[in-house]
Residue frames relative to the residue before (quaternion, step in Angstrom):
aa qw qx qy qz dx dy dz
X 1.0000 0.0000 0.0000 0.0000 0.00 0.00 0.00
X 0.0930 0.8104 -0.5660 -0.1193 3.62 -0.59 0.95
X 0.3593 0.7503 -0.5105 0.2177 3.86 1.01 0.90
X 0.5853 -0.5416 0.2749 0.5372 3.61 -0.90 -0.21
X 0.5594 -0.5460 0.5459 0.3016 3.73 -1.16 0.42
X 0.0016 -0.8688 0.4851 0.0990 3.63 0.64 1.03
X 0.5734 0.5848 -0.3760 0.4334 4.01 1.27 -0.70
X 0.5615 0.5381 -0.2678 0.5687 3.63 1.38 -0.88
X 0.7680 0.4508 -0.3066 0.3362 3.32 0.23 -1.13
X 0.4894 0.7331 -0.2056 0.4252 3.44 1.27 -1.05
X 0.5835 0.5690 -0.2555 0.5201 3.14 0.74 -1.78
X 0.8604 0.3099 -0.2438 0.3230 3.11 -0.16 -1.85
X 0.4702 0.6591 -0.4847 0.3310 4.21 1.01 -0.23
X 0.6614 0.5757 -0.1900 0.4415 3.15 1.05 -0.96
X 0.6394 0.4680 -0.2802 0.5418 3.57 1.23 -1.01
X 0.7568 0.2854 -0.3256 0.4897 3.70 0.64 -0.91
X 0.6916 0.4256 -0.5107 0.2824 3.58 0.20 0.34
X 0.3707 0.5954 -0.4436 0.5579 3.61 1.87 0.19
X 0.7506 0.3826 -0.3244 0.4300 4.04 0.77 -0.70
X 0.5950 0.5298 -0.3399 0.4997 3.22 1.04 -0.53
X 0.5739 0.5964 -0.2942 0.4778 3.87 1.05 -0.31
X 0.7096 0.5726 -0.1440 0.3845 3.31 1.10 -1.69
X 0.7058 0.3812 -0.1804 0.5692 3.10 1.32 -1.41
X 0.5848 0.3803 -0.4739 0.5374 4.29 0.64 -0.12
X 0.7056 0.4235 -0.3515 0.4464 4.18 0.44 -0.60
X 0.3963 0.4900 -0.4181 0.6542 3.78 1.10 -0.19
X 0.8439 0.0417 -0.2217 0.4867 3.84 -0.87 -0.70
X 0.5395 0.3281 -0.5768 0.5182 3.99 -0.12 0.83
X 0.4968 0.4278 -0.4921 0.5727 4.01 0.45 0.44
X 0.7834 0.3408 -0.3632 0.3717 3.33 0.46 -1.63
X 0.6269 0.6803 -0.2313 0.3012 3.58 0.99 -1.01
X 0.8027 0.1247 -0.3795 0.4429 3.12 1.33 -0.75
X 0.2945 0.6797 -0.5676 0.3593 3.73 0.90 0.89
X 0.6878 0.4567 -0.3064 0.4737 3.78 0.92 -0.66
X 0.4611 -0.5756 0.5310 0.4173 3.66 1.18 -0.63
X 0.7610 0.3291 -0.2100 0.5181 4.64 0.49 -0.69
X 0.2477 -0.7476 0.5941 0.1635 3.44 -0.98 0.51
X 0.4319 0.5852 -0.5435 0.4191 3.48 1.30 0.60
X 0.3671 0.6122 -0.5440 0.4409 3.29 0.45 0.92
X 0.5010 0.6950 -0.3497 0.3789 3.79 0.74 -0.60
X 0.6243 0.6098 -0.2162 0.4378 3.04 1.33 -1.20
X 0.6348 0.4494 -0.3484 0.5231 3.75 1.12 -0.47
X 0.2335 0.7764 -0.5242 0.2607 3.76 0.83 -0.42
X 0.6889 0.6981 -0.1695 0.0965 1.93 -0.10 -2.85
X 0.6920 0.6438 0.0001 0.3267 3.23 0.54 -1.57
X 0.8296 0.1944 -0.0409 0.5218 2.56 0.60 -2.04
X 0.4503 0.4328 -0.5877 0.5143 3.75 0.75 -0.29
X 0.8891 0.1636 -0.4087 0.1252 3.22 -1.00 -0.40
X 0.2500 0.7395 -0.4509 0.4329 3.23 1.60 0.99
X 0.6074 0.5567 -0.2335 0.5163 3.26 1.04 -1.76
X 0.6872 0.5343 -0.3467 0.3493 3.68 0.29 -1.25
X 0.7788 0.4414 -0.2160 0.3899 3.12 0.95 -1.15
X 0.7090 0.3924 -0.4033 0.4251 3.52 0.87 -0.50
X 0.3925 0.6468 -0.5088 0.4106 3.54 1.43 -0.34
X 0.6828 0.6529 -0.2502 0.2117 3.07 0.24 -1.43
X 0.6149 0.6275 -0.0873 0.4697 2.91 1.35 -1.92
X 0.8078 0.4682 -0.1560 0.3224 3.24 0.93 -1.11
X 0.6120 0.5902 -0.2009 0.4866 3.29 1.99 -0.68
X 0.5435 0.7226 -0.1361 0.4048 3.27 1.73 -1.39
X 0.4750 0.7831 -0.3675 0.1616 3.48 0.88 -1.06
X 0.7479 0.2272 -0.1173 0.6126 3.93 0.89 -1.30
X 0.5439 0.2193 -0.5720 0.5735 4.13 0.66 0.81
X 0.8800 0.3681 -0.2573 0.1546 3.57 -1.24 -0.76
X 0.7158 -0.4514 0.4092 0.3411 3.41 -1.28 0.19
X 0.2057 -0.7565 0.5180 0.3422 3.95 0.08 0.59
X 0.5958 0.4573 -0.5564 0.3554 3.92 0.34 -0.53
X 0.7487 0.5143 -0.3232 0.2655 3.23 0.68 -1.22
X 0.4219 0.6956 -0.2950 0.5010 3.32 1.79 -1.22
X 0.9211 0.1614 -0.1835 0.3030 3.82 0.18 -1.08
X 0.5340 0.5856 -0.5492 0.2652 3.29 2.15 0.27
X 0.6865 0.5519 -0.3691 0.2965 3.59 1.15 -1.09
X 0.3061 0.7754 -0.4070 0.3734 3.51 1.63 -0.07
X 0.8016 0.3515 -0.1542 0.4584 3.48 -0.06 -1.85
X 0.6869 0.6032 -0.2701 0.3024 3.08 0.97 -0.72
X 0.7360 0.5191 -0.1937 0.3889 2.80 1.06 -0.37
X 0.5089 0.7586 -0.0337 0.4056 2.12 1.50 -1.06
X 0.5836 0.4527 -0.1194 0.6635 3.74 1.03 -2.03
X 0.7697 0.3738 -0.3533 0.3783 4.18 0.38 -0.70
X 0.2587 0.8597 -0.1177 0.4245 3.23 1.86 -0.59
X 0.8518 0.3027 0.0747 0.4209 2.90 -0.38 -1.89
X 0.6819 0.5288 -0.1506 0.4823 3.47 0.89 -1.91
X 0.5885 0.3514 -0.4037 0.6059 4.14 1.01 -0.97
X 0.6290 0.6273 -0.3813 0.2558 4.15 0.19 0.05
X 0.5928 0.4510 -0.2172 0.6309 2.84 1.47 -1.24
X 0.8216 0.3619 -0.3639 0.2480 3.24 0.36 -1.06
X 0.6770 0.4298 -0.3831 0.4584 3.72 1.05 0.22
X 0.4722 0.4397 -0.6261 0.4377 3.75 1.03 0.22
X 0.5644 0.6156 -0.3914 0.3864 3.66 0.55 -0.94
X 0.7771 0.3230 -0.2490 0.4793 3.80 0.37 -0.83
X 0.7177 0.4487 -0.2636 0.4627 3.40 0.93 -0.49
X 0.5229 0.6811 -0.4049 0.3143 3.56 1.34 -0.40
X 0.7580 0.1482 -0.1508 0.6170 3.79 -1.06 1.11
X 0.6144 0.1045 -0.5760 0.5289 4.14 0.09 1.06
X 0.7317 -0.4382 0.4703 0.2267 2.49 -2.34 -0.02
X 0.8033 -0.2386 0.0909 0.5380 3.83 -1.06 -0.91
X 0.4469 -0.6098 0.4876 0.4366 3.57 -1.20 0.14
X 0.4431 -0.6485 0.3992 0.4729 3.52 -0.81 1.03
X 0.4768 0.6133 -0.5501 0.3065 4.09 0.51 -0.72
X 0.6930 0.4956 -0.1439 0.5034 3.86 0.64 -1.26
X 0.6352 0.3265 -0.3386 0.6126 3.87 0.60 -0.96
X 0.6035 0.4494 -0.4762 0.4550 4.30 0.30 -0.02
X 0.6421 0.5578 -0.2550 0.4599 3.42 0.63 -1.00
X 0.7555 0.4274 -0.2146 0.4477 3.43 0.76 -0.94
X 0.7091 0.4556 -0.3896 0.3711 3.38 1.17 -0.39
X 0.5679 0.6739 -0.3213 0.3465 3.44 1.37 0.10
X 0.3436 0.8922 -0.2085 0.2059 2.88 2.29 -0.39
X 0.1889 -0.8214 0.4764 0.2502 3.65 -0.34 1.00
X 0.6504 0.3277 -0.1714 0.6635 3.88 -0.05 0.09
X 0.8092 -0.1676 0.3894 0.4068 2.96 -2.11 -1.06
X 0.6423 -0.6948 0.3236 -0.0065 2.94 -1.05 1.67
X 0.7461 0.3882 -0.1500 0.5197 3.13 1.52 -1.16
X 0.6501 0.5393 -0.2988 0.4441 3.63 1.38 -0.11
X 0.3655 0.7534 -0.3314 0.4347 2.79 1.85 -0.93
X 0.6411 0.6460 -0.1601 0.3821 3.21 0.97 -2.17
X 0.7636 0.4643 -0.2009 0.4011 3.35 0.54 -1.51
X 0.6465 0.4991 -0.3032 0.4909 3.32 0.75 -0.93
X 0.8883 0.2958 -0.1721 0.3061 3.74 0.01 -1.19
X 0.6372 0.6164 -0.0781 0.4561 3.20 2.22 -0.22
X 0.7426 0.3295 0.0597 0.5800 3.07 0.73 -2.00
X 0.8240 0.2937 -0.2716 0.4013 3.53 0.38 -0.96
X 0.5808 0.4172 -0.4008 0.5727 4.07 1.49 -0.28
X 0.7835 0.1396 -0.5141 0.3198 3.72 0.20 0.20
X 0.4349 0.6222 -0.5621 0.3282 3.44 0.64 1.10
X 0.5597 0.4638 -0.3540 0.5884 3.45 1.59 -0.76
X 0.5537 0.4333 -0.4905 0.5149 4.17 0.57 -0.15
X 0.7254 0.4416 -0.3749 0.3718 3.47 -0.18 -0.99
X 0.8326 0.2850 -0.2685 0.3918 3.53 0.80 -0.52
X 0.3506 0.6149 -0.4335 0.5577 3.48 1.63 0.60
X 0.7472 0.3887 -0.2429 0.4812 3.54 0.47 -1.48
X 0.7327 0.3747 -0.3007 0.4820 4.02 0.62 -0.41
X 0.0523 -0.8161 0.4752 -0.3246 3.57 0.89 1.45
X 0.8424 0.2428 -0.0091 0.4811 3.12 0.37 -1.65
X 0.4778 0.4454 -0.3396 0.6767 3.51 1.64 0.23
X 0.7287 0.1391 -0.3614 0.5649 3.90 0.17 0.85
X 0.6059 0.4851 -0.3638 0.5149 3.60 0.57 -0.95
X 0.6773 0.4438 -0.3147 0.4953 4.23 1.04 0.05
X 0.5918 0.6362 -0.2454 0.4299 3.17 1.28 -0.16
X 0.7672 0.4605 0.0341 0.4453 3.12 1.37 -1.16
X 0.6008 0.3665 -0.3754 0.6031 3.63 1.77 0.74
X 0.4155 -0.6505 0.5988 0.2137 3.45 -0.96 1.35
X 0.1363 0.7318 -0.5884 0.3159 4.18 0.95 0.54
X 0.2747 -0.7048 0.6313 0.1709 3.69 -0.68 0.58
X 0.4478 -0.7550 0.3283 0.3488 3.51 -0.55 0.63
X 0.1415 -0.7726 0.6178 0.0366 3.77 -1.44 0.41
X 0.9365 -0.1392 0.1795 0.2671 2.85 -1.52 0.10
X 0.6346 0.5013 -0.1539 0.5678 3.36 0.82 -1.49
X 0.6305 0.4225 -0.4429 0.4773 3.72 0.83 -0.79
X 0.6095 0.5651 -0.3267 0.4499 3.53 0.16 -0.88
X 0.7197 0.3992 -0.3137 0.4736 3.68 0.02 -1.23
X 0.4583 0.5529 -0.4161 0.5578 4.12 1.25 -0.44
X 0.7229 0.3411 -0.3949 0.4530 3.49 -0.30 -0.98
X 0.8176 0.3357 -0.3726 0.2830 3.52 0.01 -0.87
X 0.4590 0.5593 -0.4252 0.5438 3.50 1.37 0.39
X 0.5988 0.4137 -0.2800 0.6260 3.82 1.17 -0.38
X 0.8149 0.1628 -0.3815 0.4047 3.40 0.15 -0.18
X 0.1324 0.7419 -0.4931 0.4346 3.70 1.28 1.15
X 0.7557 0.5774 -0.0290 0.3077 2.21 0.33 -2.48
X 0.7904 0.4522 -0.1349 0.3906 3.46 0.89 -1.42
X 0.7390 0.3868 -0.2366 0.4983 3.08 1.57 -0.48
X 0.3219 0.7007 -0.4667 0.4330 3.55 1.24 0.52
X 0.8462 0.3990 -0.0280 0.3521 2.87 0.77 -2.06
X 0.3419 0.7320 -0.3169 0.4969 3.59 1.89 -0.52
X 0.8258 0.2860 -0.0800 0.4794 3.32 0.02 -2.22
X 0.6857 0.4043 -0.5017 0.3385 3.49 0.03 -0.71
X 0.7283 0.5635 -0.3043 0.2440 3.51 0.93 -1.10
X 0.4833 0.5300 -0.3483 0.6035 3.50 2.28 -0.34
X 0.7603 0.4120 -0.3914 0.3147 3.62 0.45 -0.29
X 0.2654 0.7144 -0.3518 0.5436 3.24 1.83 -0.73
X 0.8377 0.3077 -0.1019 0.4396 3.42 -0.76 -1.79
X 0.6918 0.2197 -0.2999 0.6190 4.25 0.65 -0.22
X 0.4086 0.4201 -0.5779 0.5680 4.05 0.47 1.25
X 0.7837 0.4493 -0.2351 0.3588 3.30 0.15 -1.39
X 0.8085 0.4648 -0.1757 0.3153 3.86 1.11 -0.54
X 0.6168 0.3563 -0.3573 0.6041 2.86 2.11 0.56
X 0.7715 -0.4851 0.3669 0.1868 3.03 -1.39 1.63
X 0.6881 0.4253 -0.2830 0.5152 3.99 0.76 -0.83
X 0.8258 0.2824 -0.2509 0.4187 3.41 0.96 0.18
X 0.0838 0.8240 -0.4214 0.3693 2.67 1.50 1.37
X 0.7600 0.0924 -0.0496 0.6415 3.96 -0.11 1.22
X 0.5741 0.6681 -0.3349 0.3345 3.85 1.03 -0.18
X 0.2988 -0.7830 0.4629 0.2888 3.69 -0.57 0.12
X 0.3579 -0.7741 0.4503 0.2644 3.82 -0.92 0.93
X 0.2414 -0.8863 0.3696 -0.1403 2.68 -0.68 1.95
X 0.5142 0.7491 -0.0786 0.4102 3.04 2.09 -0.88
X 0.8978 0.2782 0.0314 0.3399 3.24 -1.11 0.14
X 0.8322 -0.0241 0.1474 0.5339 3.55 -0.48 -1.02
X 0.7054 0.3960 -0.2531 0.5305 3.41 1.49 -1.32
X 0.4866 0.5900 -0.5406 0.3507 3.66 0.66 0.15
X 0.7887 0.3231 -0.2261 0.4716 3.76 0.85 -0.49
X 0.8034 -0.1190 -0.2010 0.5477 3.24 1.29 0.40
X 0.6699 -0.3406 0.4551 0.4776 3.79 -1.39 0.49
X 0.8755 0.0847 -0.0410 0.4739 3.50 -0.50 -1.44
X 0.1015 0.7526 -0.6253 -0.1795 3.79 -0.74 0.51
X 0.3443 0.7089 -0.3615 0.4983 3.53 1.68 0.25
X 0.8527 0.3007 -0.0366 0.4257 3.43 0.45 -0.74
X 0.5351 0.5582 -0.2332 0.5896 2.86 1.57 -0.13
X 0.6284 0.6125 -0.0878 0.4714 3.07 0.99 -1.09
X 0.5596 0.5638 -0.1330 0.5926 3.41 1.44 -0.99
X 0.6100 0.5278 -0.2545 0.5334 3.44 0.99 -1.46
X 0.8315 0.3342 -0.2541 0.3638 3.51 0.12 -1.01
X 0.3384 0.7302 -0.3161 0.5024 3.55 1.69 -0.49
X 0.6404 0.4765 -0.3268 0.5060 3.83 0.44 -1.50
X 0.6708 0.6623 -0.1981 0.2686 3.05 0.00 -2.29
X 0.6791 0.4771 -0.2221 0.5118 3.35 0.49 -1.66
X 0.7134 0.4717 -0.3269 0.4020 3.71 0.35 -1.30
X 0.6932 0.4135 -0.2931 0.5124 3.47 0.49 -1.07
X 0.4516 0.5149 -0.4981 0.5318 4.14 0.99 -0.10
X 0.6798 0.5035 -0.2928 0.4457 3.70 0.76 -1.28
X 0.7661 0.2781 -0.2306 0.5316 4.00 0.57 -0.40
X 0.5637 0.5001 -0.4070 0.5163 3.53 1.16 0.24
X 0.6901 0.3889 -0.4239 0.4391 3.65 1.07 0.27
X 0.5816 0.6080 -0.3782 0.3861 3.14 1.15 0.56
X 0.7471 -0.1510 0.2517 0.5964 3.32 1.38 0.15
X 0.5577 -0.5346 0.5762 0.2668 3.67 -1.40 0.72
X 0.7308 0.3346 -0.3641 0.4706 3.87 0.43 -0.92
X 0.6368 0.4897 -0.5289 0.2739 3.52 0.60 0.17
X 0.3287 0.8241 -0.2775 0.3685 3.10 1.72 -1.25
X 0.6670 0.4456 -0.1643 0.5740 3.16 0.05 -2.44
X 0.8664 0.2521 -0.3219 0.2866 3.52 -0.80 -0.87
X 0.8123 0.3497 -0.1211 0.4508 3.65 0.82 -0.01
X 0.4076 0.7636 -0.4374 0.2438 3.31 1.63 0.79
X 0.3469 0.8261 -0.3067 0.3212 2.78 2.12 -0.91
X 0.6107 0.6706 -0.3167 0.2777 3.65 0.68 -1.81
X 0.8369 0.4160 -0.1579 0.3187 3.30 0.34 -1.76
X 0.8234 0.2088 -0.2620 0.4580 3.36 1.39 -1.10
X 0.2305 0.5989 -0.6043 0.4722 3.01 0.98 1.12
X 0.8158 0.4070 -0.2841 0.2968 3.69 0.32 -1.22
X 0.4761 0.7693 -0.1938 0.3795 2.99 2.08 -1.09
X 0.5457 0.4840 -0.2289 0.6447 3.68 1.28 -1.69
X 0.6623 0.4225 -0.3967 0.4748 4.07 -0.28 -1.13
X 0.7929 0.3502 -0.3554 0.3499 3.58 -0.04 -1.00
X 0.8050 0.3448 -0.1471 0.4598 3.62 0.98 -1.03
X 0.7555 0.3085 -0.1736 0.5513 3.81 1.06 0.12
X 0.6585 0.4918 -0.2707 0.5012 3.62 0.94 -1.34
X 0.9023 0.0425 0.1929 0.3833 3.83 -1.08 -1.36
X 0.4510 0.7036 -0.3787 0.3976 3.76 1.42 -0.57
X 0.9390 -0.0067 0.2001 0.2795 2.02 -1.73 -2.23
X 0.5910 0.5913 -0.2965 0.4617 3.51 1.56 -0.11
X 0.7142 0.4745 -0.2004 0.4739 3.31 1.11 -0.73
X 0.5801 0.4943 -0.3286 0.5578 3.12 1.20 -0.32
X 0.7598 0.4170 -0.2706 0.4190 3.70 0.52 -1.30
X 0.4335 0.7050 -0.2630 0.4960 3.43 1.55 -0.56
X 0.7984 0.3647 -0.2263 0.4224 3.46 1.13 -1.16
X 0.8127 0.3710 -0.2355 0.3826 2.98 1.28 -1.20
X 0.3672 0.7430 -0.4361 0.3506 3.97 1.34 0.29
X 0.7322 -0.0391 -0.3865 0.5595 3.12 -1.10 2.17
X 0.1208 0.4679 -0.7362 0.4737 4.12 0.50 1.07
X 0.4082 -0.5778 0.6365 0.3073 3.70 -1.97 0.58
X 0.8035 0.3132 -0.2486 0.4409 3.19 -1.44 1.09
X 0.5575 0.6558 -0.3939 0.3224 3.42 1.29 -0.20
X 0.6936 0.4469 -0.3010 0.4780 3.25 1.62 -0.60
X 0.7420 0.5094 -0.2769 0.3366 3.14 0.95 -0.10
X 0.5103 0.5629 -0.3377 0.5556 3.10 2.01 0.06
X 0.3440 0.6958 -0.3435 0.5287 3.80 1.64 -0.19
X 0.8481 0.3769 -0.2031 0.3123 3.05 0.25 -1.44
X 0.6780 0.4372 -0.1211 0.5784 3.50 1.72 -0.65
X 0.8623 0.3089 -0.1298 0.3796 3.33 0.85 -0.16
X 0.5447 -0.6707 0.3196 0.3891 4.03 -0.06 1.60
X 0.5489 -0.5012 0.5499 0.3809 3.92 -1.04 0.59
X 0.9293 0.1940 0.1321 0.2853 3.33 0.02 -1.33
X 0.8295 0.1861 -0.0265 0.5259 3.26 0.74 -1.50
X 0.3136 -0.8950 0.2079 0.2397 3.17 -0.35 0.48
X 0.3289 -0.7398 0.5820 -0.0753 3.43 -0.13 1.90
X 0.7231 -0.4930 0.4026 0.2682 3.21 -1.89 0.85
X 0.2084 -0.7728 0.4681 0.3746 3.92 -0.21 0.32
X 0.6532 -0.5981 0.4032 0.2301 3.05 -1.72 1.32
X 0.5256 -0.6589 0.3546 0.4047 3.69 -1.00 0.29
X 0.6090 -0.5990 0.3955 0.3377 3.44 -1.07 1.05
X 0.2623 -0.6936 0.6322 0.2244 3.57 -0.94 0.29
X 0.5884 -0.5925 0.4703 0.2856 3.34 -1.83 0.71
């Protein structure tokens, strides 16, 4: 049989949306001990870390073990690495203003408010979007090609988001670019290589459970353009560009520089 273990798989929807729960109710404890709910933002990461090693761990007598442990690490290593890299940026400020806006609109109590529209919908994302990180777990499919061509769309993915976010973070720590837009590097060929990056991250994975078989495919296409819409319409690139429109130079870095994908940058104008 090389289809998807759907009784197994089932099982395991149910387990990873109890982890995905565990790990957003764990940092709304931690969050409101600190007093900011920009903590949430580390979750992120790690739930779908949890999801995946859960996953890994239930999966053992349906699935393919290479495959079982490539989409594992992988995720994992992308996981882990967006964690560090936002306790690090967030370490020593206060709330994120996106969250302190959100909160002043707050009917009632402030911190439930929190839970509900924060903690408990990106636990129900995180386990929508990690589909193709259990739905890969669950086809005894020996691996091929198609798996491989995934990773290297994941490791795209990972290095978009890696470098832009070191160049990002060494713009921001010298003083002469104080009020300046990042223009450099990665961001010279596109606005978001963070988010992009992310985009291609998804993609790849679901490439990784699409070589196991059409019924994984089917059951986990959902993941990416779900993540695809979030990254390019939903909370991303809109919310960000949304924030940073009339900053000086923002329009004129628009005008030179791809939305999204990343294209050759246009020539600067005088």
């Amino acid at each position: 049989m090389n289809g998807l273990a759907w009784a197994a798989f089932a099982a395991n929807l149910g387990w990873a949306a109890a982890t995905a729960l565990a790990v957003m109710l764990g940092i709304f404890a931690l969050a409101l001990n600190l007093g900011v709910h920009r903590v949430v933002d580390i979750a992120w990461g790690v739930a779908f870390a949890a999801v995946a090693v859960v996953t890994f761990g239930l999966s053992g007598a349906h699935g393919d073990p290479a495959r079982r442990l490539l989409v594992t690490s992988l995720t994992v290593v992308w996981g882990l690495r967006l964690a560090v890299h936002i306790a690090r940026r967030g370490s020593g400020h206060g709330e994120d203003p996106r969250y302190e806006a959100m909160l002043a609109r707050a009917p009632g109590n402030r911190n439930l408010y929190a839970l509900r529209m924060i903690y408990l919908l990106q636990g129900a994302l995180v386990w929508l979007v990690s589909l193709p990180v259990q739905a890969a777990q669950y086809t005894p499919r020996p691996l091929s090609a198609l798996a491989w061509a995934g990773t290297a769309v994941w490791a795209v993915g990972l290095f978009f988001e890696t470098v832009g976010d070191a160049q990002l973070a060494r713009f921001k720590a010298d003083p002469v670019n104080q009020g300046r837009i990042m223009d450099q590097g990665l961001w010279s060929w596109t606005r978001h290589p963070n988010y992009f990056g992310d985009f291609c991250v998804w993609w790849g994975l679901f490439l990784v459970a699409c070589d196991g078989g059409w019924q994984a495919a089917a059951v986990s296409v959902v993941s990416p353009l779900v993540m695809s819409v979030l990254l390019i319409n939903g909370s991303g690139k809109r919310l960000l560009e949304r924030h940073m429109a009339g900053r000086p130079g923002w329009d004129a870095y628009i005008a030179r520089t791809s939305a999204f994908f990343p294209l050759l940058p246009r020539r600067r104008h005088r």
